[in-house]
PADRENSE-712661 format. One record per residue: residue number from 0; residue in one letter; x, y, z of N, C-alpha, C in turn. Coordinates in nm, 4 decimals. Each point is the difference from the previous one (the first is absolute). Example, Ala and Ser with C-alpha at 12.3 -4.5 7.8 and 13.67 -1.06 7.14 Angstrom:
<recs>
   torvex   fifi        n_x        n_y        n_z       ca_x       ca_y       ca_z        c_x        c_y        c_z
        0      a     1.3190    -0.5690     0.7800    -0.0890     0.1190     0.0000     0.0900     0.1200     0.0000
        1      s    -0.0350     0.1050    -0.0720     0.0820     0.1190     0.0060    -0.0770     0.1090     0.0730
</recs>
This chain:
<recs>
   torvex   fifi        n_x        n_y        n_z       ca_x       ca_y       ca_z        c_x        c_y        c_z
        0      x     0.0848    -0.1182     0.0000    -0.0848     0.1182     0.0000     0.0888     0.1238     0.0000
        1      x    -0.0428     0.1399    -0.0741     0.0558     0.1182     0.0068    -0.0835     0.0426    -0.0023
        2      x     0.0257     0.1518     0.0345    -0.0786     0.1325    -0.0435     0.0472     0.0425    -0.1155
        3      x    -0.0890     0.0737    -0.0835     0.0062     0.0755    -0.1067    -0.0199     0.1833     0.0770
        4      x     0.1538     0.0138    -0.0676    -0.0129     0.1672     0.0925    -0.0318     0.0726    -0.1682
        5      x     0.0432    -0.0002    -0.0868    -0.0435     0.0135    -0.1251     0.0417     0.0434    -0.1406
        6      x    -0.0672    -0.0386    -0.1068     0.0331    -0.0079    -0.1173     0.0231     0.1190    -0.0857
        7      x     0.0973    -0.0060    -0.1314     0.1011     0.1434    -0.0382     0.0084    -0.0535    -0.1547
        8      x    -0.0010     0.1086    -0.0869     0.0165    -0.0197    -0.1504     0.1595    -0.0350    -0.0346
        9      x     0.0691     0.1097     0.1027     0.1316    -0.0155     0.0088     0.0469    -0.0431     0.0929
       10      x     0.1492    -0.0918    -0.0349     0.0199    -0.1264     0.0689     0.1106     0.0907     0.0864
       11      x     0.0487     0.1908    -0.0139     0.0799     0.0644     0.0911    -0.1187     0.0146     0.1399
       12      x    -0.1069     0.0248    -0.0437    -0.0629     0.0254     0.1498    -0.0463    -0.0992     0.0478
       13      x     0.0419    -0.1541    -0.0474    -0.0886    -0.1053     0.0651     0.1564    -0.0037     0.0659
       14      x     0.0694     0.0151    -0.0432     0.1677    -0.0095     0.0850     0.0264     0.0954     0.1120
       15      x    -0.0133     0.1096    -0.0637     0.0019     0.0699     0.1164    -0.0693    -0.0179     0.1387
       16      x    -0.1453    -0.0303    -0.0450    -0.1152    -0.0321     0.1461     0.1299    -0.1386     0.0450
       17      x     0.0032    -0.0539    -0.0802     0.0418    -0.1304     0.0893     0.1288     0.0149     0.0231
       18      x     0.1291     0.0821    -0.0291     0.0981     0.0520     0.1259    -0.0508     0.0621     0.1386
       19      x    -0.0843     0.0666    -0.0523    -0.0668     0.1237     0.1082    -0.0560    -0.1405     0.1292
       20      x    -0.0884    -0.1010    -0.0642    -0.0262    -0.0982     0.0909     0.1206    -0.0612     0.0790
       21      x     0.0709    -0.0300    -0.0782     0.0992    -0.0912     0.0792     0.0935     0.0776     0.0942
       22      x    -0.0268     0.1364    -0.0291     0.0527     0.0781     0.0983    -0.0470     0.0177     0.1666
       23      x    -0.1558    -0.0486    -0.0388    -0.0782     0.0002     0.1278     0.0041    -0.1356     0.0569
       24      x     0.1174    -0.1610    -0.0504    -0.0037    -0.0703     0.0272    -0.0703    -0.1092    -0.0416
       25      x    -0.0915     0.0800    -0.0921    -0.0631    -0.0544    -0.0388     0.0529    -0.1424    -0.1138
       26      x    -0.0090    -0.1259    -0.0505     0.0505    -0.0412    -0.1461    -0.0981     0.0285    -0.1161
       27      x     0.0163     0.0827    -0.1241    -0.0705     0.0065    -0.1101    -0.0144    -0.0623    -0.1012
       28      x    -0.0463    -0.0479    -0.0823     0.0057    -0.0180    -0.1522    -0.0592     0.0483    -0.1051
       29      x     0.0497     0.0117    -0.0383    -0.0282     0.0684    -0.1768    -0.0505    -0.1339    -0.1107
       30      x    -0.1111     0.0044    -0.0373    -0.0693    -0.1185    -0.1010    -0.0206     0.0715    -0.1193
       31      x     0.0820    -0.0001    -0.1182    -0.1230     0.0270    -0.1446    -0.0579    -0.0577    -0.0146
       32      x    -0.1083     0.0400    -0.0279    -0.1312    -0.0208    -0.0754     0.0008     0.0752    -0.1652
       33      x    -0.0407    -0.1399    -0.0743    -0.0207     0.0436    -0.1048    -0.1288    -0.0447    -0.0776
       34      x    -0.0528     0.1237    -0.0769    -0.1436     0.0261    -0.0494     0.0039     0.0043    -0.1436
       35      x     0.0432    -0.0878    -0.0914    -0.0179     0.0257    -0.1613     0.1866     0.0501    -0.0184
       36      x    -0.0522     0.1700    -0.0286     0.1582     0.0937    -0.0083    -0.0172     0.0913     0.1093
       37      x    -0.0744     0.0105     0.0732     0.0138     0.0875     0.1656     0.0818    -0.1047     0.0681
       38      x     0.0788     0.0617     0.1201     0.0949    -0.0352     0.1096    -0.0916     0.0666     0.1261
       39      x     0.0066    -0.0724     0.1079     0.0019     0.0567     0.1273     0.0443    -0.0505     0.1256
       40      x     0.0311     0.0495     0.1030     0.0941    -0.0526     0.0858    -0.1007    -0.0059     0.1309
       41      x     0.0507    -0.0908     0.0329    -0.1245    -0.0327     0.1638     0.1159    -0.0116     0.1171
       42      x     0.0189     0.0581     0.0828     0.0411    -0.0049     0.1180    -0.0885    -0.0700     0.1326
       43      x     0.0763    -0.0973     0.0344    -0.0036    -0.1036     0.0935     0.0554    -0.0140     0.0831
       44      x    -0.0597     0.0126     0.1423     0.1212     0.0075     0.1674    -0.0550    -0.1616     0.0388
       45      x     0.0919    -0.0595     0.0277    -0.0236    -0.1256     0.0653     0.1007    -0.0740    -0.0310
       46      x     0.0039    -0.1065     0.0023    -0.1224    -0.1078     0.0626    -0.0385    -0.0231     0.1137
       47      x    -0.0629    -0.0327     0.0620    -0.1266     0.0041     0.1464    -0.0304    -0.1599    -0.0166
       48      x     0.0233    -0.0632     0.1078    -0.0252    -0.1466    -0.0175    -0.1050     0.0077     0.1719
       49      x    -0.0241     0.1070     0.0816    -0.1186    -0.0152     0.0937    -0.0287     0.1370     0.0317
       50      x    -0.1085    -0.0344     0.0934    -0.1089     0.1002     0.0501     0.1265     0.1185     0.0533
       51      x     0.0563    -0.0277     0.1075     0.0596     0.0890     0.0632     0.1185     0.0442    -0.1227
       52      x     0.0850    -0.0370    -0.0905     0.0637     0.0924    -0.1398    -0.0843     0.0443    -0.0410
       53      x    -0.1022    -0.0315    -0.0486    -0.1154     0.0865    -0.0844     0.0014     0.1401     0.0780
       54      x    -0.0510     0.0148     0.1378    -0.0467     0.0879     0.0694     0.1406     0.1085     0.0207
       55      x     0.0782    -0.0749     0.0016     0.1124     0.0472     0.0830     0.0289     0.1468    -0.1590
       56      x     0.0355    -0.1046    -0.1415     0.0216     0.1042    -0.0932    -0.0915     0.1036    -0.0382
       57      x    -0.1242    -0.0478     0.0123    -0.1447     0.0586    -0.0530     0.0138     0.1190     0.1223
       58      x     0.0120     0.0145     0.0782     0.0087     0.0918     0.0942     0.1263     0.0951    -0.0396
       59      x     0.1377    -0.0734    -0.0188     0.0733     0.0762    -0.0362    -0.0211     0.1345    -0.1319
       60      x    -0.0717    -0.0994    -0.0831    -0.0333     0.0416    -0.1437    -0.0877     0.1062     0.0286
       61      x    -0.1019     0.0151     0.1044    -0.1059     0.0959     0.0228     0.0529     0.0982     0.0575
       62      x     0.1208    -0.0225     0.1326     0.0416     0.0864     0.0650     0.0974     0.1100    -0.1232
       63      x     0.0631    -0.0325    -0.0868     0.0729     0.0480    -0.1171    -0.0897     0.0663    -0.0843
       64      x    -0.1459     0.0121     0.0184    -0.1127     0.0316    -0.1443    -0.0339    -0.0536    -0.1326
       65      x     0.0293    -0.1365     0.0108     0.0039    -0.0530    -0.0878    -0.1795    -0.0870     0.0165
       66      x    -0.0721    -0.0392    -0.1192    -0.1200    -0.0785     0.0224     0.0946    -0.1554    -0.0410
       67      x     0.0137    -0.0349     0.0509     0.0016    -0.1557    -0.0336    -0.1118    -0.0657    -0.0273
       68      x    -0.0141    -0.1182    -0.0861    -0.1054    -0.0612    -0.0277     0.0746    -0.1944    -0.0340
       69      x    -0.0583    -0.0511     0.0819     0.0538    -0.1465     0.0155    -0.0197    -0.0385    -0.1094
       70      x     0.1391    -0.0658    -0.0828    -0.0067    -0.0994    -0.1284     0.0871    -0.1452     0.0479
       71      x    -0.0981    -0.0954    -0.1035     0.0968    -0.1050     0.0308     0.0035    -0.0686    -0.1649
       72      x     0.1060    -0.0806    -0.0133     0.0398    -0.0560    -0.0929     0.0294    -0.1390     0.0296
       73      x    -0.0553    -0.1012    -0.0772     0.0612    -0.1021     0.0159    -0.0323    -0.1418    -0.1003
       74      x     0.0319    -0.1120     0.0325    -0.0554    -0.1029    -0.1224     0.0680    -0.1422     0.0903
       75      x    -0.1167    -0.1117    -0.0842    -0.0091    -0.1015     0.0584     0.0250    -0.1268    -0.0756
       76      x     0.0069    -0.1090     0.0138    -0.0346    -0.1096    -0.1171    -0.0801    -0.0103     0.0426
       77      x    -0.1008    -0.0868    -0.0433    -0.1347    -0.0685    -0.0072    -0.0046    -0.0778    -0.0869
       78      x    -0.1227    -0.0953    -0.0073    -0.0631    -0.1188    -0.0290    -0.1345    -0.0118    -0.0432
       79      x    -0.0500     0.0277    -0.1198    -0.1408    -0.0393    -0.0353    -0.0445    -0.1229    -0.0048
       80      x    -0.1045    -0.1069     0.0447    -0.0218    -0.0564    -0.1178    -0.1378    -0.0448    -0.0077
       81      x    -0.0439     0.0745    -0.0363    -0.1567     0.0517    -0.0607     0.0096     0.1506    -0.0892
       82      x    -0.0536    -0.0207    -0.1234     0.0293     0.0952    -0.0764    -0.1188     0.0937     0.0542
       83      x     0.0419     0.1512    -0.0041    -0.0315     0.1015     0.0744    -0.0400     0.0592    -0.0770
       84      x    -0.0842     0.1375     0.0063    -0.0144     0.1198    -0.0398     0.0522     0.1120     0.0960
       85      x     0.0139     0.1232    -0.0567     0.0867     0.0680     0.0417    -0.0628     0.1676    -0.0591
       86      x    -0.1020     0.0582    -0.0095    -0.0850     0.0930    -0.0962    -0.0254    -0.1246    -0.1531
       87      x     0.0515     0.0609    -0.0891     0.0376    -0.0761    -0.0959     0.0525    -0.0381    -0.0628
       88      x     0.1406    -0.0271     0.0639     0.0877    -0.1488    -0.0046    -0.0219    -0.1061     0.0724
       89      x     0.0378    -0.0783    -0.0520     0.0397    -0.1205     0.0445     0.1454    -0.0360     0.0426
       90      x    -0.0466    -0.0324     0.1274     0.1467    -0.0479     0.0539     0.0201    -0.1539    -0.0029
       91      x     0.1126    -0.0464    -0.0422     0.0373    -0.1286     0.0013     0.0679    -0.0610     0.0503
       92      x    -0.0701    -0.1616     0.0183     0.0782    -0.0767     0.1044     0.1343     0.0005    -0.0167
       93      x     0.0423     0.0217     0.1438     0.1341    -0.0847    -0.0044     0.0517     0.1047     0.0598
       94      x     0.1413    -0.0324     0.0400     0.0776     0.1675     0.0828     0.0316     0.1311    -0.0897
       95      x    -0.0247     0.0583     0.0999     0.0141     0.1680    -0.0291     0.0622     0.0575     0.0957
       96      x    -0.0017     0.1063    -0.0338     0.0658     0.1068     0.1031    -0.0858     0.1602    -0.0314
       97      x    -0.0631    -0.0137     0.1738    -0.0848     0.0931     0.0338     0.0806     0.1244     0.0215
       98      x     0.0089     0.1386    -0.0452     0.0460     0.1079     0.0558    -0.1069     0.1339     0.0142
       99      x     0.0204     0.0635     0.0819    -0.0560     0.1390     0.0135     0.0952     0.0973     0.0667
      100      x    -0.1029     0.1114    -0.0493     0.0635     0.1169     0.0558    -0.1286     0.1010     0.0708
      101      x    -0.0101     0.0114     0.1496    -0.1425     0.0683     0.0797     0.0337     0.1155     0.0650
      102      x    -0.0969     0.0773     0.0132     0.0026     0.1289     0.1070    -0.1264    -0.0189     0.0641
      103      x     0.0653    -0.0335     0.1382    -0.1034    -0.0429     0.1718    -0.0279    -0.0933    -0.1272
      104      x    -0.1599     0.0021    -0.0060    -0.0737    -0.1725     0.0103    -0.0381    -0.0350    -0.1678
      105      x     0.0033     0.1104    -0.0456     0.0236    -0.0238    -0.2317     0.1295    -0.0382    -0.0030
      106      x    -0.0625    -0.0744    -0.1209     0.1495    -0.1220    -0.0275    -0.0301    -0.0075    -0.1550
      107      x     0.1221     0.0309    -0.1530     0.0076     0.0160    -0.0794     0.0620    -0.1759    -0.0474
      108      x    -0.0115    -0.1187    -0.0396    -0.0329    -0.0934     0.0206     0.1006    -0.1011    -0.1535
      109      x     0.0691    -0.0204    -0.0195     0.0557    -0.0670    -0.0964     0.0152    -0.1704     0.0019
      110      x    -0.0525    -0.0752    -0.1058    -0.0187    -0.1336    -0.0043     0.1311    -0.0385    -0.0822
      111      x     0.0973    -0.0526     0.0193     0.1063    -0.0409    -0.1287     0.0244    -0.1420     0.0093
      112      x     0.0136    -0.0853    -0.1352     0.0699    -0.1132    -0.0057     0.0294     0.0005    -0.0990
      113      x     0.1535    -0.0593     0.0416     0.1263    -0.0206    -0.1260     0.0088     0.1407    -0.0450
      114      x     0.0508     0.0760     0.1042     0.0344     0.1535    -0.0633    -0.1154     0.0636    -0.0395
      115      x    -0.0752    -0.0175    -0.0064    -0.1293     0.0514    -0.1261    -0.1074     0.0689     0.1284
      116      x    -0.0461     0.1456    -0.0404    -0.1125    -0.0088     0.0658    -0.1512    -0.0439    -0.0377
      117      x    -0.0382    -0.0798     0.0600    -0.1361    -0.0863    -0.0107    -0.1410     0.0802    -0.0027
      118      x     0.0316     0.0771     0.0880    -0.1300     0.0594     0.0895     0.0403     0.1272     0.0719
      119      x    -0.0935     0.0762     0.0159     0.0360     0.1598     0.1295    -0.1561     0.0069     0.0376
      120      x     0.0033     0.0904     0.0955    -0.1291     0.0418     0.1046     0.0141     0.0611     0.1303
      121      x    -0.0516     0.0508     0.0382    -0.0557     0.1143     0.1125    -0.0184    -0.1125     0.1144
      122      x     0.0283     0.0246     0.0989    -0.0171    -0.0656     0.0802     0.0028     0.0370     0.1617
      123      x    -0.0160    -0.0707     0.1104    -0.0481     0.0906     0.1063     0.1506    -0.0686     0.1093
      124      x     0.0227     0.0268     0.1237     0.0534    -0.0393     0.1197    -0.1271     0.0044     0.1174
      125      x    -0.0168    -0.1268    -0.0051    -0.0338    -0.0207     0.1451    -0.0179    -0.0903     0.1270
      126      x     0.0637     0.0328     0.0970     0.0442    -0.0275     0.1427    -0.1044    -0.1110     0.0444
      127      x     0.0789    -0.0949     0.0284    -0.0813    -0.1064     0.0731     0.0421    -0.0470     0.1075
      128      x    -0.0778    -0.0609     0.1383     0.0892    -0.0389     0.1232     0.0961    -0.0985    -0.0182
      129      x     0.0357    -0.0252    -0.0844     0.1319    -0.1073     0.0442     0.0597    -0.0286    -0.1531
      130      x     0.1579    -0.0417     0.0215     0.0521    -0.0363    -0.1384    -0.0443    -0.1160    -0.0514
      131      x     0.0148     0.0183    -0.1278    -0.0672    -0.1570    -0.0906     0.1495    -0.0958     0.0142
      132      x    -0.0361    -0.0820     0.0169     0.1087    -0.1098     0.0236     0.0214    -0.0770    -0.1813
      133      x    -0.0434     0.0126    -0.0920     0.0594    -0.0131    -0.1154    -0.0950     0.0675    -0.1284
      134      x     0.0606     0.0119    -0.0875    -0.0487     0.0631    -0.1205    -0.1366    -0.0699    -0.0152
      135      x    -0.0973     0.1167    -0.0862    -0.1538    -0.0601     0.0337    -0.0742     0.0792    -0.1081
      136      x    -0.0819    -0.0114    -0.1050    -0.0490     0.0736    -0.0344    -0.1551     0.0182     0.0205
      137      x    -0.1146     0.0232    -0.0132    -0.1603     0.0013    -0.0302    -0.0372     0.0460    -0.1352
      138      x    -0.1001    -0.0511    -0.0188    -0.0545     0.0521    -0.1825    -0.1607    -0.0943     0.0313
      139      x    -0.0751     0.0670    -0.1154    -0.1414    -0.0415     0.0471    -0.0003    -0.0803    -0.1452
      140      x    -0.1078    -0.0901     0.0689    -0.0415    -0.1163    -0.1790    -0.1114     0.0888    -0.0271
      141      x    -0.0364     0.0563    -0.1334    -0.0915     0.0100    -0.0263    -0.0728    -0.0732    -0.1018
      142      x    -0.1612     0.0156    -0.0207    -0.0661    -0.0949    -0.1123     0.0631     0.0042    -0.0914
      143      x     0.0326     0.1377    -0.0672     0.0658     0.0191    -0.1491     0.1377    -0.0825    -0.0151
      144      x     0.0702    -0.0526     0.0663     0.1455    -0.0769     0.0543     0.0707     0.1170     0.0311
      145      x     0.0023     0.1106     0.0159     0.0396     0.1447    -0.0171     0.0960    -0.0614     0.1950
      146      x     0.1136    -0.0064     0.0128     0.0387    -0.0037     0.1450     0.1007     0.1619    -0.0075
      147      x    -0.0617     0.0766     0.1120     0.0471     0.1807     0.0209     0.1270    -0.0380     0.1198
      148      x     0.1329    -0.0019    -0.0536     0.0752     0.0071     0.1425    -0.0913     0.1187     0.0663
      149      x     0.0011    -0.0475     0.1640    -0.0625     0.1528     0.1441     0.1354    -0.0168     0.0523
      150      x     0.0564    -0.0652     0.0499     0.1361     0.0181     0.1005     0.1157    -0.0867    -0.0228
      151      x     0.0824     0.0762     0.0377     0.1196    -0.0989     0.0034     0.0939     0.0241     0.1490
      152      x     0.0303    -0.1285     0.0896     0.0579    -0.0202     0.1116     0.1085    -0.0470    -0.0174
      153      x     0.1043     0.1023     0.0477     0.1625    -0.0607     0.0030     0.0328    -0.0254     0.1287
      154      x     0.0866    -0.1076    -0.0344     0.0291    -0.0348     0.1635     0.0856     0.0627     0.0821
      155      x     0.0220     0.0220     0.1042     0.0495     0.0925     0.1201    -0.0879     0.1612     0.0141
      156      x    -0.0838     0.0006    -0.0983    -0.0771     0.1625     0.0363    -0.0630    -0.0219     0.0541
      157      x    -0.0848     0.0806     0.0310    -0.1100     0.0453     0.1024    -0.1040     0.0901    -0.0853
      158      x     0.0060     0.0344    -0.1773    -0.0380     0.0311    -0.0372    -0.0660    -0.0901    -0.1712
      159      x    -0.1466     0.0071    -0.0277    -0.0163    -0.0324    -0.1058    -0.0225     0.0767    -0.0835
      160      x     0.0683    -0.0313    -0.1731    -0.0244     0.1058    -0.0823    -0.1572    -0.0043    -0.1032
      161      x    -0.0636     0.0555     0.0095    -0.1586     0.0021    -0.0386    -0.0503     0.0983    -0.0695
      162      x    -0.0639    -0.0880    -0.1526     0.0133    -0.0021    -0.0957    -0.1751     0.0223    -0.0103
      163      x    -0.0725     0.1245    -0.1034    -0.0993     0.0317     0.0339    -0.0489    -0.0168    -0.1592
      164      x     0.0186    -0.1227    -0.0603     0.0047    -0.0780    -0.1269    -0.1314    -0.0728    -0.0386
      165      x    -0.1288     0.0576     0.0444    -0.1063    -0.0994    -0.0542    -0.0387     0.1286    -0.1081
      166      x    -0.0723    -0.1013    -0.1049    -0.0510     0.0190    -0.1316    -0.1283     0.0913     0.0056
</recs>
């Protein structure tokens, strides 16, 4: 997990903010992002692996005037095997590798196998009492054979990602 303190056309003021950070102790990073032929630079303080780092920088970041806004990045393998829907793709059996990129509880959602992306979608974060003890997905049968991935459970979170995919 990081904060996003924020994004710059030019990659001198996404540098600069992020000396200026690391001056406050902070660690920064600098990410391009690229859009077609636009460039832009995203500045990132972290990583935060618990409650008390989160608080500890997020406070720092506020006490400095900065808005922070929590991002996280990350990706998984996984395992289908029931062919899925996904809006309208189809996702296919067999392993993949789940990635996203969220701010707080929206999650920007990438399906890939064998290099290739498969599938993308919108997707949610949300908090459940206890971690899933192994990878898990849900999807509904419908009459039409139409099956909508709703969630997907990775193991060691405490969070499922949920998928608002009916027809």
């Amino acid at each position: 997990m990081f904060f996003d303190v924020g994004r710059f056309k030019q990659e001198q003021s996404a540098l600069r903010l992020s000396g200026d950070l690391e001056q406050l102790g902070l660690r920064a990073n600098v990410i391009q992002r690229g859009h077609f032929w636009m460039s832009s630079y995203q500045v990132l303080v972290g990583p935060y692996n618990n409650e008390e780092d989160e608080r500890r920088i997020n406070s720092s970041l506020r006490l400095h005037g900065f808005k922070p806004r929590p991002f996280e990045t990350g990706s998984r393998d996984f395992a289908f095997r029931t062919m899925l829907m996904i809006g309208h793709s189809k996702l296919p059996t067999g392993d993949c590798v789940i990635s996203w990129e969220s701010y707080v509880a929206n999650a920007k959602v990438k399906f890939t196998q064998e290099h290739e992306i498969v599938a993308t979608s919108e997707g949610q974060w949300v908090r459940k009492s206890e971690k899933f003890s192994r990878d898990e997905y849900v999807y509904q049968n419908q009459a039409d054979g139409f099956r909508p991935l709703l969630e997907i459970h990775f193991a060691g979170l405490d969070r499922a990602l949920i998928f608002h995919n009916l027809p």
